[in-house]
C-alpha positions in Angstrom: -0.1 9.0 5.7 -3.7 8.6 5.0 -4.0 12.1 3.0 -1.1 11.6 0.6 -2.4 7.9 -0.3 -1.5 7.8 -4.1 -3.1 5.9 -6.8 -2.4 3.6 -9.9 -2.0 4.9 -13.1 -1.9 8.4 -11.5 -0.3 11.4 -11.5 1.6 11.6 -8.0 -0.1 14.0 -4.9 2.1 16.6 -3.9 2.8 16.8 -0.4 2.0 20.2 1.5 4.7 21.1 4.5 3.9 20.0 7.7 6.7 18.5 9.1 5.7 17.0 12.9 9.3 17.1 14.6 11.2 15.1 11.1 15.0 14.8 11.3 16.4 16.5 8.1 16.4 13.7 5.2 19.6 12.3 4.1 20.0 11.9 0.1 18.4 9.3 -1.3 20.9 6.9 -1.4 20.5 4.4 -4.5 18.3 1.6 -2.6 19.8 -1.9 -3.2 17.4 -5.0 -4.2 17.7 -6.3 -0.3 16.1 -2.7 0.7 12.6 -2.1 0.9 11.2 1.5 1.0 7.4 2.8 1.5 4.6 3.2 -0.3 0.6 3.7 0.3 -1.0 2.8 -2.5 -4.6 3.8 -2.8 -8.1 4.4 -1.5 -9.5 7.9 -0.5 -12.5 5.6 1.0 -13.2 7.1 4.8 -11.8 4.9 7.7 -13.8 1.8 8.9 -17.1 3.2 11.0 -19.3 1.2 13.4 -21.3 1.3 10.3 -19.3 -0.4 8.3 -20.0 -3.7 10.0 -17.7 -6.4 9.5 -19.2 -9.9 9.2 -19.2 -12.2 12.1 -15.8 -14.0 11.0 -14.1 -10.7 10.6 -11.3 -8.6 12.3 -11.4 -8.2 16.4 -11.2 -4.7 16.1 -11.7 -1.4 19.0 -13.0 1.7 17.9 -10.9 4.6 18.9 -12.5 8.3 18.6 -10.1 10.8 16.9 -11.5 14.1 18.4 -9.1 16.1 16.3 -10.7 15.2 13.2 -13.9 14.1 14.6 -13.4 10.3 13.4 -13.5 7.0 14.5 -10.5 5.0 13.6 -10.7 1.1 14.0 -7.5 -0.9 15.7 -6.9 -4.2 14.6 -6.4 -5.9 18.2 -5.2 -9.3 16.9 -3.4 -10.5 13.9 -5.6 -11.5 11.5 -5.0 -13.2 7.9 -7.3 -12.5 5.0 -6.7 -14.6 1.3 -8.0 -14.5 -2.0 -7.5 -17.6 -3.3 -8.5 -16.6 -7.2 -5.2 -14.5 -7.1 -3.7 -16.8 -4.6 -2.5 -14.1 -2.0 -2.9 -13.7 1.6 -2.0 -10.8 3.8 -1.9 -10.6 7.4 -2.7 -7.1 9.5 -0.4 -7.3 12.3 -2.2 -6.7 15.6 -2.5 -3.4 16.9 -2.3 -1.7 13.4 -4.7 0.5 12.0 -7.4 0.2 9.3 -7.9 3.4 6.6 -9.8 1.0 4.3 -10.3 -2.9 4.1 -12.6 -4.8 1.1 -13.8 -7.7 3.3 -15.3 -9.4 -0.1 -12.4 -9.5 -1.9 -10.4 -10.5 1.1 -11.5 -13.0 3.2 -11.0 -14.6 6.9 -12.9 -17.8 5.1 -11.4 -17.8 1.4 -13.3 -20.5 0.3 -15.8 -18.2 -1.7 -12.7 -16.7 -3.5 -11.8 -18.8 -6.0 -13.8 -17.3 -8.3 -13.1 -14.6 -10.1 -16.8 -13.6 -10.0 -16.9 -12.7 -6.5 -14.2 -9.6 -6.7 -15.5 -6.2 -6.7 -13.9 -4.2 -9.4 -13.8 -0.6 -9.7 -12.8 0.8 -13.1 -11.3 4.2 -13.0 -13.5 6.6 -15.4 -10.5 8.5 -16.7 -7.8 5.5 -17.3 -10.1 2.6 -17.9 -7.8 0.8 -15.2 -9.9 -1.8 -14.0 -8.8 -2.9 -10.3 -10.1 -4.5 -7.2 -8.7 -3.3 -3.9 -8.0 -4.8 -0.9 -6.6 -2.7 2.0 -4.9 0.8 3.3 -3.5 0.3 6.4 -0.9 2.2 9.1 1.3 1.0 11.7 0.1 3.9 14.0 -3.1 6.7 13.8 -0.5 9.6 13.7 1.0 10.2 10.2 3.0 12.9 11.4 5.4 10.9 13.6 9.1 9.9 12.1 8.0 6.0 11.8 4.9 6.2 10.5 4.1 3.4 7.9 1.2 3.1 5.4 0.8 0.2 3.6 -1.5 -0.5 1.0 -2.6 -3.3 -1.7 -4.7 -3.9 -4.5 -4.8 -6.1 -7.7 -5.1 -4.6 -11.2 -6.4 -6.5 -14.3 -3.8 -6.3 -17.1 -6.0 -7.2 -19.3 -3.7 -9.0 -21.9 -0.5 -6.5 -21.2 2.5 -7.5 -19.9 3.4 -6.7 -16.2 6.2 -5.5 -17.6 4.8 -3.2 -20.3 2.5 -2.4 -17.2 4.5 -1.5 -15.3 6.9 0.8 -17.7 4.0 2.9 -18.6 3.0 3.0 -14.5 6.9 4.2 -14.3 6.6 6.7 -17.1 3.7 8.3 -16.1 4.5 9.0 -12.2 8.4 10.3 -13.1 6.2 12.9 -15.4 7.0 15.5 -12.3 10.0 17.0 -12.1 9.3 16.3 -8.5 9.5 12.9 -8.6 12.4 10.4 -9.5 12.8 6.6 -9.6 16.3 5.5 -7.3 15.5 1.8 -7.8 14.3 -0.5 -10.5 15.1 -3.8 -10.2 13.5 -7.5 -9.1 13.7 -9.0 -5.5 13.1 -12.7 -4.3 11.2 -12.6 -1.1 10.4 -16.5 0.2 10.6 -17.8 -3.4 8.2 -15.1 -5.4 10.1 -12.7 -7.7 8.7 -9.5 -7.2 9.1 -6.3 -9.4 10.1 -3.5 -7.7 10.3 0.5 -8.4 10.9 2.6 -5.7 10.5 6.5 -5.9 11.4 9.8 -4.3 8.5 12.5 -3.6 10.3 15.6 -3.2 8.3 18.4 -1.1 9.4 21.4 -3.2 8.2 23.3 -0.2 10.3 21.7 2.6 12.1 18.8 1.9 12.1 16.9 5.3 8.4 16.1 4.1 10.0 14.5 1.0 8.3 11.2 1.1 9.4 7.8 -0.3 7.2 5.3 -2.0 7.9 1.6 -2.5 6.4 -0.7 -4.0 6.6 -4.3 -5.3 4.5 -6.3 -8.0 3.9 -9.6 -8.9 1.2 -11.0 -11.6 -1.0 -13.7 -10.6 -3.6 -15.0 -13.2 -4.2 -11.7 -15.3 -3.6 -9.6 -12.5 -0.5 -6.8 -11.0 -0.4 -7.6 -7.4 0.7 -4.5 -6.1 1.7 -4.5 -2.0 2.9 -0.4 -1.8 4.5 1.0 1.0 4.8 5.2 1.9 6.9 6.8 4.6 9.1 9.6 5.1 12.7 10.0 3.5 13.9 11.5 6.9 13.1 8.3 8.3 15.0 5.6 6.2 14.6 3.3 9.8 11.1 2.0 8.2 12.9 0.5 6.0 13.4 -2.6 7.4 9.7 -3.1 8.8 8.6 -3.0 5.0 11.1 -6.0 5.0 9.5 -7.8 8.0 6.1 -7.1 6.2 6.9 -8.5 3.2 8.8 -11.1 4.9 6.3 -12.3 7.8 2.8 -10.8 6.5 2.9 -11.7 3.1 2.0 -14.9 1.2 1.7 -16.3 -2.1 -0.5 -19.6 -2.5 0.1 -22.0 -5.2 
């Protein structure tokens, strides 16, 4: 799911047919507020590298060559949490999940240096002006051309003194521009006490619709910022919809 990864603010990626064995999609049905649906919000960074050292209190991870795309990918071999305390959040990455991306300073094993809002990297996108900082892009496997594929991905986004909702209508407005694209769910859920905003939407593959893709993704503001957890998978396999639930469930935390 890591080519189709879509961004804030953005026009949606169109998806190109390739279809890897999919069971024909069934309609989207209207998804209800105790539904969760995908999304994969984010970062065309390459995946971790041996490079790309992480520091000595971060992830146990095993490198695992890709020779089809001449890659290494890096497995996450134990669960491992990671907080910002500024923005009061914590995420899990459940072991044996894969890492696409992962911002080790503005998510941290030791959070301690994260209570200031100094220490996040923030990237301003050039044609928007969106200013965010991101934290992760993640998959359940290395394949995303099998049914149960999951990409997850999160970031925060400064709202600089708009509303989340206002925020969030104009993020609505702007990704439903495509006739290819429609909203089946707006609404707010309570996971474990937080009231998250949710939009879920429908990527239709105009060339072959069993690569139609659905994109989920739920919001909460914390001190200036849209929290932004987004989950992607595809509409022919609605079964991921309930491990988005355990994710948000088990994996995700809000500090006060």
């Amino acid at each position: 799911m890591k080519k189709y990864i879509l961004f804030f603010i953005a026009v949606f990626i169109f998806f190109t047919a390739c279809t890897g064995g999919q069971t024909a999609p069934p309609e989207p049905a209207e998804t209800t507020a105790a539904a969760t649906d995908v999304t994969s919000p984010s970062v065309a960074e390459e995946p971790v590298t041996e490079e790309d050292e992480f520091d000595g209190d971060g992830p146990i991870i095993e490198y695992i060559y890709d020779e089809e795309n001449d890659i290494e990918l890096a497995l996450n071999v134990e669960n491992l949490k990671l907080t910002n305390l500024f923005l009061g959040v914590a995420f899990t990455i459940p072991e044996n999940w894969f890492f696409w991306y992962l911002n080790e300073n503005n998510l941290r094993v030791d959070p301690a240096p994260t209570v200031d809002e100094n220490i996040l990297i923030l990237t301003e996108n050039e044609a928007t002006g969106e200013v965010y900082a991101d934290f992760f892009d993640i998959g359940n496997n290395d394949d995303e051309f099998t049914d149960e594929h999951l990409g997850i991905a999160a970031r925060a986004v400064k709202l600089n003194g708009v509303s989340l909702e206002d925020y969030l209508e104009e993020y609505k407005e702007i990704n439903i521009n495509s006739e290819n694209v429609s909203l089946i769910f707006e609404g707010v859920n309570e996971i474990n006490g937080i009231n998250f905003s949710r939009l879920v939407f429908y990527i239709l593959n105009p060339y072959d619709e069993y690569d139609s893709r659905i994109l989920d993704t739920f919001t909460v503001e914390r001190n200036g910022y849209a929290v932004f957890v987004k989950f992607e998978a595809w509409a022919s396999y609605p079964e991921n919809e309930r491990e988005m639930m355990i994710y948000m469930l088990n994996y995700v935390e809000f500090i006060d």
